[in-house]
C-alpha positions in Angstrom: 73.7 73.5 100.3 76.6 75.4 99.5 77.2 77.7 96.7 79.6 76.8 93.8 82.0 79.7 93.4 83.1 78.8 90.0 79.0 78.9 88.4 78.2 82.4 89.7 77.9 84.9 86.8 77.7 88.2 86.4 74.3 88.9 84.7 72.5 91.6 83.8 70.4 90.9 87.3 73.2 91.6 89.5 72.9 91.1 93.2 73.9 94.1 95.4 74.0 93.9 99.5 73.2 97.2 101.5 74.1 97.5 104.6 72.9 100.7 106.5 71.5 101.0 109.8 68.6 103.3 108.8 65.7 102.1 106.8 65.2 105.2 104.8 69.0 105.1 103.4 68.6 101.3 102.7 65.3 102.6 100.5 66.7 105.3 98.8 69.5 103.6 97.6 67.5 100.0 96.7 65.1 103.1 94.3 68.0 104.3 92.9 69.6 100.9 92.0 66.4 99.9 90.5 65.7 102.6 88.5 70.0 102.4 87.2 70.2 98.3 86.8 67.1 97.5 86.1 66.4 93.5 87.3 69.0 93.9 89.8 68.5 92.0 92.8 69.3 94.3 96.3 69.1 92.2 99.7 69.1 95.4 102.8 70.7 94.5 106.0 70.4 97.2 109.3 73.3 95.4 111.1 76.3 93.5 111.0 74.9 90.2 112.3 72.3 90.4 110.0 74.8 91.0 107.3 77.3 88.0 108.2 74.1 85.8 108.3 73.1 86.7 104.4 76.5 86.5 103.7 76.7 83.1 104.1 73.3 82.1 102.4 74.6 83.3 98.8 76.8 85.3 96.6 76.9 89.0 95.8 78.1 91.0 93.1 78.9 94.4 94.8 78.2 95.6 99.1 77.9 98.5 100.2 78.7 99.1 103.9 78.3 102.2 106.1 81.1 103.3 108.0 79.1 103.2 111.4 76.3 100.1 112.0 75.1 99.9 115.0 76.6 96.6 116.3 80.2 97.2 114.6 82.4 99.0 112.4 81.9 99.0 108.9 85.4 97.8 108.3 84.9 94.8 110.4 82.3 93.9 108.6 84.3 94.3 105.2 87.2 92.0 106.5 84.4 89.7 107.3 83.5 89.3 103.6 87.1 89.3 103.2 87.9 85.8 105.2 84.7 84.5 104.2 83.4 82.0 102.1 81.6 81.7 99.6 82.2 85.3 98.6 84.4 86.4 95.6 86.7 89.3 95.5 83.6 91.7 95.4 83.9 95.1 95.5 83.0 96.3 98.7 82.4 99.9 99.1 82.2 102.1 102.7 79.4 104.6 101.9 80.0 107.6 104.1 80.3 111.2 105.3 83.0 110.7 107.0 85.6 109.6 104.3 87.7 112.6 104.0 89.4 112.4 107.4 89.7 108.6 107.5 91.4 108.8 103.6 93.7 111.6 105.7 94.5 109.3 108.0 94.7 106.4 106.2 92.4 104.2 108.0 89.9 102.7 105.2 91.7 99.4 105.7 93.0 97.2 103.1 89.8 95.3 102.7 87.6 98.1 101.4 88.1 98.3 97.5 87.1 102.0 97.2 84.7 104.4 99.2 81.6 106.7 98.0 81.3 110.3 99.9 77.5 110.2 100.8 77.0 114.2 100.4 77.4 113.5 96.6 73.9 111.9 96.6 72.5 108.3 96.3 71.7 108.7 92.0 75.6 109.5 91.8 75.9 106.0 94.3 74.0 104.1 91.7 75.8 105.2 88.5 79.2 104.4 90.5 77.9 100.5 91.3 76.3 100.3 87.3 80.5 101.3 86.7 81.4 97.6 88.1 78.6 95.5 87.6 77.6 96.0 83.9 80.1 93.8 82.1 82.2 95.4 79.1 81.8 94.4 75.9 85.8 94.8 75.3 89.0 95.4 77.2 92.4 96.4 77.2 94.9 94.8 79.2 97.7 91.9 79.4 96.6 88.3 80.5 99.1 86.4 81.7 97.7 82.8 81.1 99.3 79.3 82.8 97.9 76.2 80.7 99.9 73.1 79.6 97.0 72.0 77.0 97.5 73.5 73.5 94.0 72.8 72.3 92.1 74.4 75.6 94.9 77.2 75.1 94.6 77.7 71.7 90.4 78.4 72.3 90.4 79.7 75.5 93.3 82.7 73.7 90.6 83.3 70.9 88.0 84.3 73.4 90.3 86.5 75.5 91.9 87.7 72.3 88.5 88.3 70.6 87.6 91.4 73.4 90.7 93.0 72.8 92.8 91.4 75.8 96.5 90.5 75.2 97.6 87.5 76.0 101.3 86.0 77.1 100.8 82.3 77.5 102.7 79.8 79.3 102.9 76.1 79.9 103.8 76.1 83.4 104.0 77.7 86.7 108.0 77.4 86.2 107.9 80.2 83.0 104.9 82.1 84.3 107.5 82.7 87.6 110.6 83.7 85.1 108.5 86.1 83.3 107.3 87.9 86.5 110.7 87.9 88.1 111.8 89.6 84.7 109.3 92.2 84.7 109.8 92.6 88.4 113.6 93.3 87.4 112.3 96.1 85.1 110.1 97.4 87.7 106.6 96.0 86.5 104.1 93.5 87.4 104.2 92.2 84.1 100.6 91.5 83.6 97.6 93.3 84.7 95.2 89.7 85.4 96.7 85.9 85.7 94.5 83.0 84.3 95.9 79.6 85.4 94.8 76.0 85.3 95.0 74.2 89.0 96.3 71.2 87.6 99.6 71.8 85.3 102.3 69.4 84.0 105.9 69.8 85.9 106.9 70.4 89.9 104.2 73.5 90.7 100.6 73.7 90.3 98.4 76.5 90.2 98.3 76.3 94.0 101.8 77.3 93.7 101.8 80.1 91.8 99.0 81.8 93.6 101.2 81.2 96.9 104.2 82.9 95.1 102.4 85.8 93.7 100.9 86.5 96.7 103.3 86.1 99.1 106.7 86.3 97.5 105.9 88.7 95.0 103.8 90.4 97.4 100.8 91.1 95.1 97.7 91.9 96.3 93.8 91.0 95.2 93.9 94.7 93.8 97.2 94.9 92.8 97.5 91.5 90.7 94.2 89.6 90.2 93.9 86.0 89.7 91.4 83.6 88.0 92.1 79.9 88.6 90.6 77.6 86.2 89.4 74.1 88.0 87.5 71.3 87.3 86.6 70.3 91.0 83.5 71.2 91.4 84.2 70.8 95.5 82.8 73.8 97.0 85.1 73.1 99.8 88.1 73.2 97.8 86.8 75.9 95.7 86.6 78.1 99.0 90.1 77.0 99.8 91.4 78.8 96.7 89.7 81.6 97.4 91.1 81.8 100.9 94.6 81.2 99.7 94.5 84.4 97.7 92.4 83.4 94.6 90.3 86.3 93.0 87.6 84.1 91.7 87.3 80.7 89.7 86.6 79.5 86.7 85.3 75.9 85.9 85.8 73.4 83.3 85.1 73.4 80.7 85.1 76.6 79.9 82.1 78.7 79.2 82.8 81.7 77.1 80.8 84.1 78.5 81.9 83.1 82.4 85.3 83.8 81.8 85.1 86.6 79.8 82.7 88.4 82.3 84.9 87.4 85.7 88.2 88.3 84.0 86.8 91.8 82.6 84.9 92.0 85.9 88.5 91.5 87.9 90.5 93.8 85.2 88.1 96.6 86.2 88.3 96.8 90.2 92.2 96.3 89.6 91.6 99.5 87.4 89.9 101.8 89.6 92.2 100.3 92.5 95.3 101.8 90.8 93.3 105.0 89.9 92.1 105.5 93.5 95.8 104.7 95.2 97.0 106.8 92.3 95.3 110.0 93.4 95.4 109.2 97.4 
């Protein structure tokens, strides 16, 4: 059976995939994570096979990958994830010793979302995953939200409004594109998470606009996420949104604490992103 995208929630149980070829590193850090998140859920792997294999049984909430398994790369393994269903935009961290020269050189790849130096110790590991997997009780940042219905609008701005986010809403895909082209103009993205409906009145849908942002605006998972809302519960075509550049998805109706926890969730890994490119 496959996993609905849209249902997965970020709990206080999150699950966490290690990937390590050596059985003592998988156990250290599996201690440490349950001592730092307590109820968390930690599936070990000490291959790539066996990774790709659990990866498509279920959802995580954060990987870790060395840099070196014994069957492949570590960064094969993260563009895996990447073109995989039914994971999310997770955060996928390379844990390694060797992170210095391949920052140097640029080679981390575009599909790891940050790295961890493994000389800094595995307690300092498990602090670093508790940093994206707890979920925030309040937020800054600008929402820019694409819904044509004033009454699931009107609520769905009270619970983004009520945890600090701001909010520019729009009724179509049409605005939400004029906006971005006018920040663009000035020389900024214009919002720092999009929420959009699938299914919106006029020529584009929410389809649409993730096509634009991603490829004519060029925005990246990192750079620009996005949260579509849908109410096809298809896991099929949930996976296709993914795969056409979706960060994650929210069903409907709307449950409060599901959006709120994916959208903070998202607004946090595009933080430490920008941080991370920031001081590279």
């Amino acid at each position: 059976m496959s996993t609905k995208i849209s249902s997965r929630l970020l709990t206080d149980a999150p699950r966490v995939l290690v990937v390590d070829g050596s059985r003592v590193v998988r156990q250290l850090i599996t201690r440490v994570l349950q001592a730092e998140l307590p109820g968390v859920e930690v599936v070990g792997c000490g291959s790539g096979a066996e990774a790709q294999q659990v990866l498509g049984e279920g959802v995580f909430d954060f990987i870790t990958i060395a840099l070196r398994l014994p069957d492949m790369d570590g960064l094969e393994l993260a563009r895996f994830v990447r073109e995989s269903a039914p994971q999310t935009y997770v955060p996928i961290v390379v844990v390694s010793g060797d992170v210095e020269g391949r920052l140097h050189s640029r080679s981390l790849g575009e599909h790891v979302t940050d790295y961890f130096d493994k000389s800094l110790g595995f307690q300092a590991l498990a602090e670093f995953i508790r940093g994206y997997v707890s979920p925030d009780t309040s937020a800054e940042g600008v929402v820019l939200y694409v819904e044509d219905s004033r009454v699931v609008a009107l609520a769905t701005r009270r619970m983004l409004e009520k945890v600090g986010l701001t909010v520019r809403h729009v009724v179509s895909v049409e605005d939400a594109l004029a906006l971005m082209e006018t920040s663009r103009a000035q020389g900024e993205v214009g919002a720092d998470v999009v929420l959009t409906d699938v299914s919106l009145k006029g020529e584009l849908t929410g389809g649409d606009l993730l096509e634009h942002i991603r490829n004519e605006f060029g925005y990246g998972k990192g750079r620009l996420p996005v949260l579509v809302m849908t109410g096809d519960e298809n896991p099929a075509n949930q996976a296709a949104l993914i795969k056409s550049g979706a960060n994650d998805l929210v069903e409907k109706p709307v449950e409060e604490k599901l959006l709120i926890t994916k959208v903070l969730f998202q607004l946090r890994v595009a933080r430490h992103l920008r941080e991370h490119t920031a001081e590279a």
